[in-house]
Every structure is written in C-alpha cells, then in structure tokens.
N, C-alpha and C positions, 0 to 999 in steps of 0.2 A: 717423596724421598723417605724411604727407610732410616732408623736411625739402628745400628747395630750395638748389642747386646754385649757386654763387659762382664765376662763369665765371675772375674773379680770381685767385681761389686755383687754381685748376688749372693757369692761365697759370704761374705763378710755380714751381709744384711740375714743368712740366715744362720750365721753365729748369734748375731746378736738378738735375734728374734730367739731361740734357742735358752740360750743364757737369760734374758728375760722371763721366760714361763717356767725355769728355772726357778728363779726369787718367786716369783710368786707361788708356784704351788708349793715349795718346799714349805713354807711360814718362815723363811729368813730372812724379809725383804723389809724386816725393823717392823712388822705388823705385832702388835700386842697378842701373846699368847692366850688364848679363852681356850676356856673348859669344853669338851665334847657334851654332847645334850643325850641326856638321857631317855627315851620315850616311855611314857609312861600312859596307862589308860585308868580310867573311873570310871560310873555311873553316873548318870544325872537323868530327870524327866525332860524328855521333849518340850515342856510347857519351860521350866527352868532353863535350859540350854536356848532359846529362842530370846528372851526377855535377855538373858546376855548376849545373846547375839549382838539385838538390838542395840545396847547399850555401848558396847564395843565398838561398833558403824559410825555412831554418833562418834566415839574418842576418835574413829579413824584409825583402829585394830584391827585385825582379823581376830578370830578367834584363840588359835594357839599365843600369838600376843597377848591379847586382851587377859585368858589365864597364866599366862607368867607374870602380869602386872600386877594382877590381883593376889596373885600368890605375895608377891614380891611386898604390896604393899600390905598383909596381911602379917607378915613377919615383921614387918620392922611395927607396927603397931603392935604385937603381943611378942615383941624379942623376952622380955624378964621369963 
C-alpha cells in the first residue's frame, strides 16, 4: 500500500527549511557577532615551525590555533 503525498505539507516544510538557513547564514539567529579574520603570513625555520608543531599536538591545536594562542597569550603578558 502506497501512502500518497500531501503537496501541502511539503510546501510548508520547505518554508520552513528556507526560513531556517535564513537565520543562520544571515548571523541573526542571536549568534554573537565576531570579528572577520584577517590572514596574515611570517617567516619562521623549518626546525622552529616543527618544535611548535609539536607542542601544539600535544595542547590538541592545529597550528593556525596553536598561533592565535600564543599570540593571544603573548599580549596579555606584555599588554603595559
């Protein structure tokens, strides 16, 4: 037995699926407003960059983490 299809209820579910991704991609779905990220690139040695690697795995960072951390906590110890 076939069960038949309610054009209705489809309308309405893809209102509201609609209206949903809505709020969310807009940012007006009460999510805290944050800052866009700016990219930025350095230097560092191979040998340098690897020991943080390292060090980073062990916190359970990636690396562009693990340098916003370090930045992060790099400022609030020399903020004067």
């Amino acid at each position: 037995m076939a069960l038949k299809r309610n054009p209705e209820d489809s309308v309405q579910y893809d209102e509201d699926v609609t209206r949903k991704a809505k709020q969310l991609f807009t940012g007006d779905a009460g999510r805290r407003k944050t800052e866009k990220k700016i990219l930025t690139t350095f230097s560092i040695a191979p040998s340098d960059k690897k020991e943080l690697e390292d060090l980073f795995a062990e916190m359970g960072l990636g690396w562009a983490a693990g340098i916003r951390f370090a930045l992060t906590e790099f400022k609030k110890k020399y903020k004067n």
